[in-house]
C-alpha positions as YAML, in Angstrom:
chain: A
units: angstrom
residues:
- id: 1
  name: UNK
  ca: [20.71, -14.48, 17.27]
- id: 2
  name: UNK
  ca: [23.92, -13.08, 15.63]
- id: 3
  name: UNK
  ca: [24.51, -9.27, 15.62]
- id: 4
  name: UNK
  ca: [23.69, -9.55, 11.55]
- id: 5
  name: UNK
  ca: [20.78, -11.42, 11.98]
- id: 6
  name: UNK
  ca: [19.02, -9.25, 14.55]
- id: 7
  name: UNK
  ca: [19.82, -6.30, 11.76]
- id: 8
  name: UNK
  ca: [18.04, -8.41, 9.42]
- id: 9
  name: UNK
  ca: [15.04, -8.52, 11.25]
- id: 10
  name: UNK
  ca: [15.06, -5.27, 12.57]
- id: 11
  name: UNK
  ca: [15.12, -3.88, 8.90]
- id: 12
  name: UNK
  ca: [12.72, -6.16, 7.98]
- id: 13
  name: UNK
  ca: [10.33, -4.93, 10.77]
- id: 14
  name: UNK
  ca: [11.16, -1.19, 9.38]
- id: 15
  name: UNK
  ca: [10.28, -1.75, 6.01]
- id: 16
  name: UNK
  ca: [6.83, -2.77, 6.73]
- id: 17
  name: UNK
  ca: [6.25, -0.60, 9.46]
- id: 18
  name: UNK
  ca: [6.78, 2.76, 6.69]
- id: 19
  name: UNK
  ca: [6.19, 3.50, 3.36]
- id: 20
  name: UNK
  ca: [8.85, 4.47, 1.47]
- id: 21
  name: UNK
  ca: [10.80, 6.18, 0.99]
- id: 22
  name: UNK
  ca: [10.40, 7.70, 4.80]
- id: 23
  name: UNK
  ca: [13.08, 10.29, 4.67]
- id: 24
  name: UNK
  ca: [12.47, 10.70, 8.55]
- id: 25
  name: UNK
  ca: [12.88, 6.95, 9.67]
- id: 26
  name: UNK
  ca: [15.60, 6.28, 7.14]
- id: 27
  name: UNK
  ca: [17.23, 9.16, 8.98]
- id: 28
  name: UNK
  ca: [16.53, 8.06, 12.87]
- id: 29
  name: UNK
  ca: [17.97, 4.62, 11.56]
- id: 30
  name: UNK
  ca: [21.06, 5.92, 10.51]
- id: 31
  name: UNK
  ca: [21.45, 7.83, 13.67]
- id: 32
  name: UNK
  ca: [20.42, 5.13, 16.19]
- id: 33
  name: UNK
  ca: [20.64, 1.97, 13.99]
- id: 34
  name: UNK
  ca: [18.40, -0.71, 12.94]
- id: 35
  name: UNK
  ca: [17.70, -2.19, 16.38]
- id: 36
  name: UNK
  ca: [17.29, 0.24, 18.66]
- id: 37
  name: UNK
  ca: [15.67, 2.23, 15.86]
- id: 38
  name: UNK
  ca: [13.12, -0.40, 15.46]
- id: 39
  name: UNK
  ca: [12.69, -0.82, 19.26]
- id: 40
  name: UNK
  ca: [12.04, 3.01, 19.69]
- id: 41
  name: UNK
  ca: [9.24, 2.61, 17.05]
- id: 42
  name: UNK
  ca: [7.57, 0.27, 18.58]
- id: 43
  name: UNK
  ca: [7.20, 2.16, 21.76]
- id: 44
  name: UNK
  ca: [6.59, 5.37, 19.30]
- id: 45
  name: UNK
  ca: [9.86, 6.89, 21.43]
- id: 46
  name: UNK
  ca: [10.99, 8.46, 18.36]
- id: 47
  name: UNK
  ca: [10.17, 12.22, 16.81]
- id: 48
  name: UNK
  ca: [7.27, 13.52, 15.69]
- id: 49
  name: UNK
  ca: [8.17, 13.01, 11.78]
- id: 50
  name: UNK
  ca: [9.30, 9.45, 12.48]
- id: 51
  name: UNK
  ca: [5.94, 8.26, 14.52]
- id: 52
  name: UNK
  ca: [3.59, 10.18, 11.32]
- id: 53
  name: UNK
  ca: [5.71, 7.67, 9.09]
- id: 54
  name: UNK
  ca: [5.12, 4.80, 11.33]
- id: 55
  name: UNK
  ca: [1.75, 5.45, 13.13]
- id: 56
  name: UNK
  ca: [-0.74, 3.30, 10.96]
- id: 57
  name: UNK
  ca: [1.75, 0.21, 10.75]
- id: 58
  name: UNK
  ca: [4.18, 0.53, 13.68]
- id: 59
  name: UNK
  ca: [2.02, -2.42, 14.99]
- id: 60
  name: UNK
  ca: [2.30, -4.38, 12.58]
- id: 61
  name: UNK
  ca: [5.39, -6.60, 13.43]
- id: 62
  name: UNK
  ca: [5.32, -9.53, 10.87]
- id: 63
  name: UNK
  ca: [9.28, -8.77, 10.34]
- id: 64
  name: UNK
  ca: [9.96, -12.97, 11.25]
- id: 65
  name: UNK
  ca: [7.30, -13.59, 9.05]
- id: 66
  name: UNK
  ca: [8.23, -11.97, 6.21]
- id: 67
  name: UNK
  ca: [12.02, -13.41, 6.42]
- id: 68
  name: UNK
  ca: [10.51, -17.24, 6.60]
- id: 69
  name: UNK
  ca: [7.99, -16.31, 3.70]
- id: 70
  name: UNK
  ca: [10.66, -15.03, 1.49]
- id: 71
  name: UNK
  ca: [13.26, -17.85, 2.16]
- id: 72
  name: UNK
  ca: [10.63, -20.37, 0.66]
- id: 73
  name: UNK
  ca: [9.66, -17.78, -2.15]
- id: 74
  name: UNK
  ca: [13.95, -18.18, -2.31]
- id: 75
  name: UNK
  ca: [14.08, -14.61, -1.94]
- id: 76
  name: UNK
  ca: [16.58, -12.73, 0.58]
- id: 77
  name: UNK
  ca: [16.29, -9.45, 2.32]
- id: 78
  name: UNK
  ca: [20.22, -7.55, 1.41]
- id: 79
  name: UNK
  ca: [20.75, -4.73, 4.17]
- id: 80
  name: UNK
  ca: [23.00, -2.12, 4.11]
- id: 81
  name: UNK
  ca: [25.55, -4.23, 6.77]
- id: 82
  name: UNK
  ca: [25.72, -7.34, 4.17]
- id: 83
  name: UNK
  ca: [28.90, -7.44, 1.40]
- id: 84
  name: UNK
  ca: [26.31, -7.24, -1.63]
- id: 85
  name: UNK
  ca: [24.77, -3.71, -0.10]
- id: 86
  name: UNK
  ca: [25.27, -1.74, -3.52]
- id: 87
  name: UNK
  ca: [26.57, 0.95, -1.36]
- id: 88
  name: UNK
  ca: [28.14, 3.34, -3.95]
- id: 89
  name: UNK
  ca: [25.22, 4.01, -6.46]
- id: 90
  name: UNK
  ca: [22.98, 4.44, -3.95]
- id: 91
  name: UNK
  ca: [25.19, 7.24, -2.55]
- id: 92
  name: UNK
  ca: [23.69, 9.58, -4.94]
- id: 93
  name: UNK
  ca: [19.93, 8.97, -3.53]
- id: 94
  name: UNK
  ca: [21.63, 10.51, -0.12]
- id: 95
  name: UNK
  ca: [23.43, 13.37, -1.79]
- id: 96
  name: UNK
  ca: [20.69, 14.22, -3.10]
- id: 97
  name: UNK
  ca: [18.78, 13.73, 0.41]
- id: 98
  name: UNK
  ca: [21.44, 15.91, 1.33]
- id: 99
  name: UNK
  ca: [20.62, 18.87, -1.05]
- id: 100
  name: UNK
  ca: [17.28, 18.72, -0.08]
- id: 101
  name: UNK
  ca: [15.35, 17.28, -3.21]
- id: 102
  name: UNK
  ca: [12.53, 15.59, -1.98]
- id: 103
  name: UNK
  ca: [11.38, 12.12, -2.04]
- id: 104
  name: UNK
  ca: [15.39, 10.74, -2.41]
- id: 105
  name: UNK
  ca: [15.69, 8.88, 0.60]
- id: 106
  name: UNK
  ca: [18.08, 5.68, 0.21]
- id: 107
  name: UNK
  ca: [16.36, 2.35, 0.40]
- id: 108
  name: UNK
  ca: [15.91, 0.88, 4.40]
- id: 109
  name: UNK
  ca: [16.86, -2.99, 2.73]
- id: 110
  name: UNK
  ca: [15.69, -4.54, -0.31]
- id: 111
  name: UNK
  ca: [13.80, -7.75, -1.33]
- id: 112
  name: UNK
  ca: [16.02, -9.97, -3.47]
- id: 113
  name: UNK
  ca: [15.38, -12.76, -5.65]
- id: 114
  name: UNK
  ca: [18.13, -14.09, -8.12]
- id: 115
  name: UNK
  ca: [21.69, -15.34, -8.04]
- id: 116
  name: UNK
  ca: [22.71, -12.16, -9.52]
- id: 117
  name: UNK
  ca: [24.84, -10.17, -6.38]
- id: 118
  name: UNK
  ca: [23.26, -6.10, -6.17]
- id: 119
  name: UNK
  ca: [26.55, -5.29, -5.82]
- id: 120
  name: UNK
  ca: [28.12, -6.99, -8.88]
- id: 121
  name: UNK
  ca: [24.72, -5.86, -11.17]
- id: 122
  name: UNK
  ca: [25.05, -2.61, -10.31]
- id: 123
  name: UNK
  ca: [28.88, -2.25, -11.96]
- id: 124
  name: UNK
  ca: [28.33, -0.18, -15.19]
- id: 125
  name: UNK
  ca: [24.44, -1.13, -15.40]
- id: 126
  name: UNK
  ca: [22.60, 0.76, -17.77]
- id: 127
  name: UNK
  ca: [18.83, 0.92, -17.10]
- id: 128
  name: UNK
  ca: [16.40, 1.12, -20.10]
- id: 129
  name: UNK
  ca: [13.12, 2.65, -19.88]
- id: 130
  name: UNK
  ca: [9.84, 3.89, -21.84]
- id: 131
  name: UNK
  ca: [6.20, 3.55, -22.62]
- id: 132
  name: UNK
  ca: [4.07, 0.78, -21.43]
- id: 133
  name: UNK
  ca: [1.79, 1.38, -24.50]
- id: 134
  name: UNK
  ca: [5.15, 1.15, -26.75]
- id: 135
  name: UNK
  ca: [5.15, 1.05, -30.64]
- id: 136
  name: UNK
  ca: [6.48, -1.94, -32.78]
- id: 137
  name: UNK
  ca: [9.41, 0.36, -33.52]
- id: 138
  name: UNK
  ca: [10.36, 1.19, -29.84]
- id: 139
  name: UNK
  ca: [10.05, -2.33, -28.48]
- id: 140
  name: UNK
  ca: [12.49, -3.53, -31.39]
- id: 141
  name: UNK
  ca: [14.60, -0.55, -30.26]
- id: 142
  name: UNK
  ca: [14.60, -1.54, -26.73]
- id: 143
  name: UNK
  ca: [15.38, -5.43, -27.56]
- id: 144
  name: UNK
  ca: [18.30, -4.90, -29.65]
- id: 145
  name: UNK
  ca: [19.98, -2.28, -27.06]
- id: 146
  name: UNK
  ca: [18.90, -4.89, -24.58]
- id: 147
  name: UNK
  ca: [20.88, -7.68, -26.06]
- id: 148
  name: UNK
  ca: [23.54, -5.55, -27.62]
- id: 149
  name: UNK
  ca: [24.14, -3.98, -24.60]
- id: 150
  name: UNK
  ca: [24.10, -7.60, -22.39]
- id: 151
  name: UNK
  ca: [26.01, -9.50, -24.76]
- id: 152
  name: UNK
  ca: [29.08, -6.70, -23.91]
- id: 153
  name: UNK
  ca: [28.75, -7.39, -20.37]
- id: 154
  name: UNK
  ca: [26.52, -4.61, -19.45]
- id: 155
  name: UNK
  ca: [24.03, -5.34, -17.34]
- id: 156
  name: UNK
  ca: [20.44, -3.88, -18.42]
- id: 157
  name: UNK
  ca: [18.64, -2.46, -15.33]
- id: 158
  name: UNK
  ca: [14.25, -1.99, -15.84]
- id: 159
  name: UNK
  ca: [10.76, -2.15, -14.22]
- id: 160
  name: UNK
  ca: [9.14, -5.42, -15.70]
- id: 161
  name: UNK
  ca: [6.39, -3.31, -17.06]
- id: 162
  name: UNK
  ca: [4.56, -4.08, -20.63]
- id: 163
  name: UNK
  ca: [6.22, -2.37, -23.60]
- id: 164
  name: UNK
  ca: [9.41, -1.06, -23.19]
- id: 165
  name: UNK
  ca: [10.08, -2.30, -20.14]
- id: 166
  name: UNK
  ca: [9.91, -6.10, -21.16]
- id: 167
  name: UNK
  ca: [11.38, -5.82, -24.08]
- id: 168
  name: UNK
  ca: [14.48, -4.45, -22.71]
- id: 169
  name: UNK
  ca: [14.97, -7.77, -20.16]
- id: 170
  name: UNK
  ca: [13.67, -10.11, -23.16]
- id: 171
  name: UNK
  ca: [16.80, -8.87, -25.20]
- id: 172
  name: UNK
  ca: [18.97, -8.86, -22.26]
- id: 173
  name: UNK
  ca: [18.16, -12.45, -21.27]
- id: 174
  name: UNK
  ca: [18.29, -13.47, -25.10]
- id: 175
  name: UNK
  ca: [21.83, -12.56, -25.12]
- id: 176
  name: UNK
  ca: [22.27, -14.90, -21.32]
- id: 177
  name: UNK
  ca: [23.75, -11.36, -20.03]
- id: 178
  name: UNK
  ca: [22.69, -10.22, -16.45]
- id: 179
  name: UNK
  ca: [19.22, -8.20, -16.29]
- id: 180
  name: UNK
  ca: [17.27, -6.93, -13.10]
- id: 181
  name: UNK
  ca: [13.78, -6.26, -12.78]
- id: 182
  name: UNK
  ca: [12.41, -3.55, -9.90]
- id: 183
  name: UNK
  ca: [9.13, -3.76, -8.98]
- id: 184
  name: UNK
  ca: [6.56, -1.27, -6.78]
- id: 185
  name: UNK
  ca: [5.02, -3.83, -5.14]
- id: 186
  name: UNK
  ca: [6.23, -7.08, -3.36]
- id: 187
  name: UNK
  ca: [8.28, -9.82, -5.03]
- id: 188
  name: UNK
  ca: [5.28, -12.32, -4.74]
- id: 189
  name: UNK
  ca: [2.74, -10.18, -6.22]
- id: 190
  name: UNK
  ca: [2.91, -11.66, -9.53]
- id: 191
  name: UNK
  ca: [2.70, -8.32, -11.06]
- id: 192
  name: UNK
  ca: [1.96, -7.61, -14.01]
- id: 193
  name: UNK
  ca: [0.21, -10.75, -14.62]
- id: 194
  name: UNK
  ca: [1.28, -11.55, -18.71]
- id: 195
  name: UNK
  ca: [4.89, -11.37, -17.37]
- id: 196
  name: UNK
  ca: [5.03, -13.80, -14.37]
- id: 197
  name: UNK
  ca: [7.31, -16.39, -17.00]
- id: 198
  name: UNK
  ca: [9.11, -13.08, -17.69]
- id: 199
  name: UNK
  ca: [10.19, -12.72, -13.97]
- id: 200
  name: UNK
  ca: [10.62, -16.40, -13.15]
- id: 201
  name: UNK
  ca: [13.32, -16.30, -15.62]
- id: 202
  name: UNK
  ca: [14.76, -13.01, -14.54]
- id: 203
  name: UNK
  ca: [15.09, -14.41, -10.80]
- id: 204
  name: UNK
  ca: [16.94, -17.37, -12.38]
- id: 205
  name: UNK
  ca: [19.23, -15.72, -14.09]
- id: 206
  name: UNK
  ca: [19.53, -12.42, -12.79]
- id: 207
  name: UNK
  ca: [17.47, -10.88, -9.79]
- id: 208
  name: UNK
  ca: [14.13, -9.36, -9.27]
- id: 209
  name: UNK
  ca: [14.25, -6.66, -6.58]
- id: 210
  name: UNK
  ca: [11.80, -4.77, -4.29]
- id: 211
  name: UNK
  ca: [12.08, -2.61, -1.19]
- id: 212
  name: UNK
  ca: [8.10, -3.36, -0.42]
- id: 213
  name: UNK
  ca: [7.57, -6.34, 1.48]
- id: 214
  name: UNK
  ca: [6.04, -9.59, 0.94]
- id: 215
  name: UNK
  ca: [2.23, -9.27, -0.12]
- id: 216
  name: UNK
  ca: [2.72, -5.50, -1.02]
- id: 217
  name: UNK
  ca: [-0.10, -4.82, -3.63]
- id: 218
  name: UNK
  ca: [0.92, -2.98, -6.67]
- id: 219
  name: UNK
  ca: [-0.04, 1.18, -6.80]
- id: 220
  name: UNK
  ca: [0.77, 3.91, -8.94]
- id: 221
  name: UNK
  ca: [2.82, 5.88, -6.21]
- id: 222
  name: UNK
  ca: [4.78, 2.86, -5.60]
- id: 223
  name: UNK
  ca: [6.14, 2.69, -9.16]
- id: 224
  name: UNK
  ca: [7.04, 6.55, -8.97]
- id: 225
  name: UNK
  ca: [8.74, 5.71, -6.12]
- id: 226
  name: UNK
  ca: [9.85, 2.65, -7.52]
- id: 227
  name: UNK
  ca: [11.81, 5.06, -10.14]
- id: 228
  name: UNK
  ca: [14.38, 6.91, -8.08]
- id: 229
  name: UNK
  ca: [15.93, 2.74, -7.58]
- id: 230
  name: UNK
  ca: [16.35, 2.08, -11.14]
- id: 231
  name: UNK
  ca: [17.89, 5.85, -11.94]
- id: 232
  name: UNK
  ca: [20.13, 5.48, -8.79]
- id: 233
  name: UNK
  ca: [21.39, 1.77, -8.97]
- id: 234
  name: UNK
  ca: [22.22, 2.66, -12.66]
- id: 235
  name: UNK
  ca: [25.17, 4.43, -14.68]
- id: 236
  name: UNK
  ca: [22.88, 6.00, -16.91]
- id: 237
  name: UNK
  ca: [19.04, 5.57, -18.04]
- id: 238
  name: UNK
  ca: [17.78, 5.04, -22.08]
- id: 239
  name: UNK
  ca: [14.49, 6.29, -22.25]
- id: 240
  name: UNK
  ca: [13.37, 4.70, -25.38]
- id: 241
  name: UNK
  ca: [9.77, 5.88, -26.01]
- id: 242
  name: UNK
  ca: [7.74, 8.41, -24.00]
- id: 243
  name: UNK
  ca: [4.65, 10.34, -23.81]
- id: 244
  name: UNK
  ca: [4.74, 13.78, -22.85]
- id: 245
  name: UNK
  ca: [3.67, 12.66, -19.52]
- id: 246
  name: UNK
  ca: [5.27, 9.20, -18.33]
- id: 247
  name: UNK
  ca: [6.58, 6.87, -15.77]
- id: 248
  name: UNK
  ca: [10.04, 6.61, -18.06]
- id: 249
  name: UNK
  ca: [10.11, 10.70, -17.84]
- id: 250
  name: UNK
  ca: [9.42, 10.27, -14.04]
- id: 251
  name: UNK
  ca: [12.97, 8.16, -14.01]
- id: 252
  name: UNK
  ca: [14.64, 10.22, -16.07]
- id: 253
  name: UNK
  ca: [13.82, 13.20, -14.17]
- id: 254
  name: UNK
  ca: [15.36, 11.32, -11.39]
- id: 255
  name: UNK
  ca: [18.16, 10.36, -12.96]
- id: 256
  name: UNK
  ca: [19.18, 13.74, -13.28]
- id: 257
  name: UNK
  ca: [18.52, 15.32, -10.15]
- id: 258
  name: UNK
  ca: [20.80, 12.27, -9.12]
- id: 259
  name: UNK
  ca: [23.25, 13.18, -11.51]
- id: 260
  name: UNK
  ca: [23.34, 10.08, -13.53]
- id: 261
  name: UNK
  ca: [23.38, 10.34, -17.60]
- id: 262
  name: UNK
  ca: [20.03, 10.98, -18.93]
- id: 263
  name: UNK
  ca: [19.32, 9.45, -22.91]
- id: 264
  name: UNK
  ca: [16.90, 9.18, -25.10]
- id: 265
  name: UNK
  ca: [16.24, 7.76, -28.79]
- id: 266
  name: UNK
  ca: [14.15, 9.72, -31.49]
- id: 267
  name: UNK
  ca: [11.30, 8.38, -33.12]
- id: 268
  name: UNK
  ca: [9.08, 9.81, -35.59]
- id: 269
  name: UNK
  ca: [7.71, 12.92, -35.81]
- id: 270
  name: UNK
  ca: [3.90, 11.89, -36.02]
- id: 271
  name: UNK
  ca: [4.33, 9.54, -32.75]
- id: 272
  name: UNK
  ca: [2.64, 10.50, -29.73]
- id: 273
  name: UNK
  ca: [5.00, 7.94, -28.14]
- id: 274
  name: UNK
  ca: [8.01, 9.69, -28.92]
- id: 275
  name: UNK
  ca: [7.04, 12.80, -28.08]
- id: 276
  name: UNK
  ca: [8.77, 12.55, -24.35]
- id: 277
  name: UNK
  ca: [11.57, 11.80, -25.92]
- id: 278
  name: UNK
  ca: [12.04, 14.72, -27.87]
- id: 279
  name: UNK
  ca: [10.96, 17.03, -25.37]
- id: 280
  name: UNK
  ca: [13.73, 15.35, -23.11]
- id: 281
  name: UNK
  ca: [16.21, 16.39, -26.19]
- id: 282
  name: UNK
  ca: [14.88, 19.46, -26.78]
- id: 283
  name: UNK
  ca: [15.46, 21.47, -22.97]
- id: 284
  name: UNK
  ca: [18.44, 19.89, -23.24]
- id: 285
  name: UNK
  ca: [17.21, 17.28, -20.61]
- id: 286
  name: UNK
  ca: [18.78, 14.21, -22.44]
- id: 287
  name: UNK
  ca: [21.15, 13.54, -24.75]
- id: 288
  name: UNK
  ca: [20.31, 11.71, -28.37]
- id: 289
  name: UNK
  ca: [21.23, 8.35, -29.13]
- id: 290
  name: UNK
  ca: [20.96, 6.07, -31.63]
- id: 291
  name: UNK
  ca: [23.13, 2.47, -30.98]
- id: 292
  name: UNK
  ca: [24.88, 0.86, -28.24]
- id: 293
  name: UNK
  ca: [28.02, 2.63, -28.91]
- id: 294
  name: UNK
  ca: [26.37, 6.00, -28.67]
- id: 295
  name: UNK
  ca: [25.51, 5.18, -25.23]
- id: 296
  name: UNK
  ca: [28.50, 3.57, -23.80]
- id: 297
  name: UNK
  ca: [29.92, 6.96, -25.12]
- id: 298
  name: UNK
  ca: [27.68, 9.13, -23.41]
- id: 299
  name: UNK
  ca: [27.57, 7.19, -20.56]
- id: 300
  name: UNK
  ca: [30.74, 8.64, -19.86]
- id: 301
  name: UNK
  ca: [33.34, 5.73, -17.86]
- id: 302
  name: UNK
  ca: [31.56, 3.11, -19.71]
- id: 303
  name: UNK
  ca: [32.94, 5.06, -23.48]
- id: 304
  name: UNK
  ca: [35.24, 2.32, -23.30]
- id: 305
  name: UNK
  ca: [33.83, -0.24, -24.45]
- id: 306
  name: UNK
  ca: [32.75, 1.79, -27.90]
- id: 307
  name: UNK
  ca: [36.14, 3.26, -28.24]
- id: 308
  name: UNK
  ca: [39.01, 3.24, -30.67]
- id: 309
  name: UNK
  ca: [41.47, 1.49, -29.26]
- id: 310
  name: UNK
  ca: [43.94, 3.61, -31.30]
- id: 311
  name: UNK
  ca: [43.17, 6.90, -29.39]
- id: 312
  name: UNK
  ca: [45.29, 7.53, -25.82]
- id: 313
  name: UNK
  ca: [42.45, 7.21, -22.96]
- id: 314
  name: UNK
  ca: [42.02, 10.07, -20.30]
- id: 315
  name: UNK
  ca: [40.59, 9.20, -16.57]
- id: 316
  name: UNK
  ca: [38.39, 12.16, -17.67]
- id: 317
  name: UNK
  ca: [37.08, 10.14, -20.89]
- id: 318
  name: UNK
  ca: [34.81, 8.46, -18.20]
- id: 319
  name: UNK
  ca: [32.88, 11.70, -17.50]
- id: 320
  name: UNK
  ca: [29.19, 12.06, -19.13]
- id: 321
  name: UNK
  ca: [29.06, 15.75, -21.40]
- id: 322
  name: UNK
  ca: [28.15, 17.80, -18.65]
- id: 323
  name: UNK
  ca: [30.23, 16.35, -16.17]
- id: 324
  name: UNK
  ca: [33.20, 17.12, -18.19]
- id: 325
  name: UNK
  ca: [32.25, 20.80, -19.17]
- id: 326
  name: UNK
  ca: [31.27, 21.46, -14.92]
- id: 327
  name: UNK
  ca: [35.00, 19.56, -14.68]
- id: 328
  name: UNK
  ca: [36.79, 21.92, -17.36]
- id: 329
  name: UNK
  ca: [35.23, 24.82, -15.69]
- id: 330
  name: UNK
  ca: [37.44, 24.11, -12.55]
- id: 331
  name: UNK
  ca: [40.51, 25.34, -11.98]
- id: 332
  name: UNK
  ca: [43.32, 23.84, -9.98]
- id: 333
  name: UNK
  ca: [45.08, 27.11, -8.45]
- id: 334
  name: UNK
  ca: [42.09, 29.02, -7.35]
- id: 335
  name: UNK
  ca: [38.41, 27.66, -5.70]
- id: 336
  name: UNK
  ca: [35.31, 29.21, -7.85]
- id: 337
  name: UNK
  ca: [31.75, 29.30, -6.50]
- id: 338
  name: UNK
  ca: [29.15, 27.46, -8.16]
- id: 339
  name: UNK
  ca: [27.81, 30.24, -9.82]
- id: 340
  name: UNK
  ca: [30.94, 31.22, -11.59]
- id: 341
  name: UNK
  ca: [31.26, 27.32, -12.54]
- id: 342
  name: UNK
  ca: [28.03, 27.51, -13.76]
- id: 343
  name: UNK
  ca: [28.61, 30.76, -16.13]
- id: 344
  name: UNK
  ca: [32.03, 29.34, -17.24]
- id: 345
  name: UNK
  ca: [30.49, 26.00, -18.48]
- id: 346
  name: UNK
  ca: [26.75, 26.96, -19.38]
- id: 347
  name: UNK
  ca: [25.86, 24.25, -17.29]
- id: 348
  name: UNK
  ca: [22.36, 25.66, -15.20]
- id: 349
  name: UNK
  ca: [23.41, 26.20, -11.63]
- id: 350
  name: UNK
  ca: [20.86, 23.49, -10.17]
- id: 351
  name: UNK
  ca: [22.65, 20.77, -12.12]
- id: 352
  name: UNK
  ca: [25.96, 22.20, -11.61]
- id: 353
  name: UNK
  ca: [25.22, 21.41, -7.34]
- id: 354
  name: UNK
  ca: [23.92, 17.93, -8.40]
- id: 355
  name: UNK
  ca: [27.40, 16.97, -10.15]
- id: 356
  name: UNK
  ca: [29.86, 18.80, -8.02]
- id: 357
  name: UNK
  ca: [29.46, 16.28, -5.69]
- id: 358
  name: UNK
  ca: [29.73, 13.03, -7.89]
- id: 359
  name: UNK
  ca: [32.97, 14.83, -9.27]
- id: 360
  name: UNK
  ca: [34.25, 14.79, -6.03]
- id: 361
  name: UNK
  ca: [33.67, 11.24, -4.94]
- id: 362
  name: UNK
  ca: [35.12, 10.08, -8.21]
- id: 363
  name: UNK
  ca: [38.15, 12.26, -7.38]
- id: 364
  name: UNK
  ca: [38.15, 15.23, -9.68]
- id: 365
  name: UNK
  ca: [37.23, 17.92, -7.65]
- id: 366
  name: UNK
  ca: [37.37, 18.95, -3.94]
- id: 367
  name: UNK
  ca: [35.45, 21.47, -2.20]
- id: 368
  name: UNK
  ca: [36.98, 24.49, -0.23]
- id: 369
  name: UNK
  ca: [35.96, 27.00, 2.38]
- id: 370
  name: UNK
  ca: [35.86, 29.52, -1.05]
- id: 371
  name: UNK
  ca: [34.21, 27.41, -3.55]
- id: 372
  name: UNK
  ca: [34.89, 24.29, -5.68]
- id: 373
  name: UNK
  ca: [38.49, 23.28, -7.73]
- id: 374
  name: UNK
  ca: [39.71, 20.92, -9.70]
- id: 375
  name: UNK
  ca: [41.75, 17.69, -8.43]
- id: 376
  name: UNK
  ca: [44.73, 17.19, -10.67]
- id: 377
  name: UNK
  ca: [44.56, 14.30, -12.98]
- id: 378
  name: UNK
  ca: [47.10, 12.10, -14.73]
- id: 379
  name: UNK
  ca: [46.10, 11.74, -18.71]
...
């Protein structure tokens, strides 16, 4: 067995053995490795958070099993050692690890089925969400930013629920642009039932992902958990339609605690549906949107594709509304803390932390013994 394949199995064996996201194991693996990780489980010759994670399944070692069912189901297992590993957008779930926000543990591996590469579907995906229970008026929304939105080469990122959800891939697929589906249970549940064609198409055109094993039944804290993959793999999240309390508020919560762009669309007044969405508006959670090109503009890097041509482009005209006021709070000659950054841009503190970081990575800031400053940038 090759060096790759053993990590294959190894993760495979992990996945089962914890449910995730398993903040503890995901850290011992990244310290020790997939193999001798998953050989130190087995013997429970790991710490005391990693053997709670693992106790009721560490026996349960069906990891060549699940490898052979899913090559017949023609699903593969992606690991973080394989080319397609979307590496970068799932950066932010370990920043945010990092700052201690809680139940943002990257993925151990993850359950594909599609020709669709992750690490291709992830470029400049926008993921749109809502209500299960969705209006006429927000699944027509959702279709024609679906399809607008896939016929410009974006790819449209959503959990295969009823409503929203599926309209969203429907309008994707209707324009033949690239669409992926994550689920909270295993690939082979067949979950939901009404949109088992809706899935078989998805995996043959785009992909159909899931970090819960083969067999994994669908439950409620599996789609929350579910959530934190679709805001991290994704440039920016559309919540369409919403009740006050919702899965597609769940994911955009995420989304910005990960420091992705948070939207949402209006609806009417009257509609209990849209309510989340104009609560989201209101604290200043989200930011309003109407059309495709209102989104590629908030989206921030992805404004492109909505611009006029005839105005000069900035590397800076890729950063989302806050990103840009936390940037133009920074100053290149002196290092500010984040409290002063905050102040300056009337961005709260909290989210202030939570973009600092992405700044940096993209190469606009840099941190300092004395605070934060900016990067210089060419126009």
């Amino acid at each position: 067995m090759s060096e790759l394949e053993a990590e294959r199995v190894a993760r495979s064996y992990l996945l089962r053995v914890a449910e995730p996201p398993a903040p503890a194991l995901v850290g011992f693996v990244g310290e020790h490795g997939p193999v001798v990780a998953a050989e130190r489980v087995r013997r429970a010759d790991c710490p005391p958070k990693v053997r709670d994670e693992t106790a009721a399944r560490r026996a349960h070692d069906y990891a060549e099993r699940d490898l052979e069912r899913a090559a017949a189901d023609e699903t593969r297992l992606v690991i973080p050692e394989d080319g397609e590993w979307p590496a970068w957008p799932l950066l932010s779930l370990a920043v945010a690890q990092g700052r201690g926000v809680s139940g943002m543990a990257p993925p151990l591996a993850l359950w594909v089925r599609g020709p669709a590469r992750l690490d291709e579907a992830v470029d400049q995906a926008i993921a749109i969400v809502g209500a299960r229970a969705a209006t006429e008026y927000g699944e027509h929304n959702a279709a024609e930013l679906g399809y607008h939105l896939a016929s410009r080469g974006i790819p449209v990122f959503s959990g295969a629920a009823y409503g929203i959800d599926g309209a969203a891939h429907r309008g994707a697929l209707s324009a033949d642009g690239t669409t992926v589906a994550l689920l909270g249970c295993g690939i082979d549940a067949g979950y939901p039932a009404q949109h088992t064609t809706l899935l078989r198409t998805i995996g043959k055109t785009g992909a159909v992902v899931s970090e819960y094993p083969p067999g994994t039944s669908p439950a409620r804290h599996r789609f929350l958990v579910r959530n934190r993959l679709i805001a991290a793999l994704t440039e920016g999240t559309v919540v369409v339609e919403a009740g006050r309390r919702s899965g597609a508020r769940n994911t955009a919560g995420t989304a910005g605690a990960l420091g992705k762009v948070v939207m949402a669309m209006p609806g009417p007044v009257s509609s209990g549906m849209s309510a989340g969405c104009h609560t989201l508006i209101r604290e200043g959670e989200a930011t309003l949107v109407t059309s495709v090109d209102e989104i590629l503009e908030t989206a921030g890097r992805l404004g492109e594709h909505g611009a006029d041509p005839s105005k000069p482009r900035r590397r800076t005209d890729r950063l989302g509304p806050e990103a840009l006021r936390v940037h133009d709070a920074l100053s290149e000659r002196s290092a500010r803390p984040e409290e002063r950054i905050a102040a300056e841009s009337g961005v709260p503190v909290e989210r202030v932390r939570s973009l600092l970081p992405e700044l940096e990575l993209d190469g606009f800031a840099e941190r300092g013994d004395a605070g934060w400053r900016r990067r210089a940038t060419k126009t």
